[in-house]
C-alpha positions, 0 to 999 in steps of 0.5 A: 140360682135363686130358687136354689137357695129359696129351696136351701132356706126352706130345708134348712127351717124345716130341719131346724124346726125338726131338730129342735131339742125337748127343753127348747119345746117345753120353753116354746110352749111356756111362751105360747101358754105366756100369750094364751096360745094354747093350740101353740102350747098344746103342739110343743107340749105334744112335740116334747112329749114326743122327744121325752124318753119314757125314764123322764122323771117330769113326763107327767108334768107335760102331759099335765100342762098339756092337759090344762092348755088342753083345758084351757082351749075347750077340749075338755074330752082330750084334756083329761085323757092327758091329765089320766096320762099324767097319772098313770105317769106319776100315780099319787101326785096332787098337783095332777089329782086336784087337777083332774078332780077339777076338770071332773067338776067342770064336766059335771062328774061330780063324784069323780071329782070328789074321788080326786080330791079325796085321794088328794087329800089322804096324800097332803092333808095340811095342804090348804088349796086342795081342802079348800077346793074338797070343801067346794066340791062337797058344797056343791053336792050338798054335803054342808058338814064335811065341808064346814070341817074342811074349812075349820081344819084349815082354820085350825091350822092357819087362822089368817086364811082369809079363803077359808074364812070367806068359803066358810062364811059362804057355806054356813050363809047357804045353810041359813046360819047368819049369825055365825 
């Protein structure tokens, strides 16, 4: 009788683990990236994948956020198939680019990440987070010029930037140009 309902209780945890819906997956995996569980993460992420129709408008969102728990958890290789899903999905989508553009860098694929940013920015050019992360990655390949009128532009535009004005100064110090 007892091992019966020890048998009973193990189904019923197992079909409700099963039976869980997407919006229950994505809310679990919210709570594991919450507590820097990003195995965790990356299971609900891939389980509401899994139970996403291929109509779903926000399907690249998950493979996005898959992608950073990915990232997050070292498996930088896996975590940007996931991001390259994530634009197949969703083509043209900045938040997924200059994602992706940074996970390049970090991969040391410096020209993809820059191919990334660009495109991202010939989507939003006012948008002050990916020019400031373009005139980075242009720092880093050396391309002092292009950077400095990222920075200005972002000035121009919002002169209260204090991340503009700090990535500013640092390049023109990098270029020996103190007094500016």
């Amino acid at each position: 009788m007892r091992t019966t309902k020890i048998i009973i209780a193990l189904l019923i945890c197992i079909t409700g683990m099963h039976a869980q819906t997407r919006s229950q997956w994505i809310e679990k995996a919210g709570k594991c990236f919450g507590l820097s569980d990003y195995k965790c993460a990356e299971m609900c992420f891939r389980k509401a994948i899994e139970l996403s129709d291929k109509d779903h408008d926000d399907l690249y969102i998950l493979y996005a956020n898959m992608g950073t728990a990915q990232r997050r958890d070292n498996k930088k290789n896996i975590a940007l198939e996931s991001y390259d899903m994530a634009d197949k999905l969703k083509p043209d989508n900045v938040f997924v680019l200059t994602n992706r553009a940074s996970l390049k860098h970090q991969l040391n694929d410096e020209v993809g990440a820059l191919i990334d940013f660009n495109h991202a920015v010939r989507i939003d050019s006012l948008n002050e987070e990916v020019l400031i992360n373009r005139s980075h990655q242009l720092k880093v390949m050396g391309d002092t010029i292009d950077a400095i009128k990222d920075l200005e532009k972002i000035i121009k535009m919002n002169p209260k930037s204090l991340p503009a004005r700090n990535n500013l100064a640092d390049v023109m110090m990098n270029r020996g140009q103190l007094d500016e």
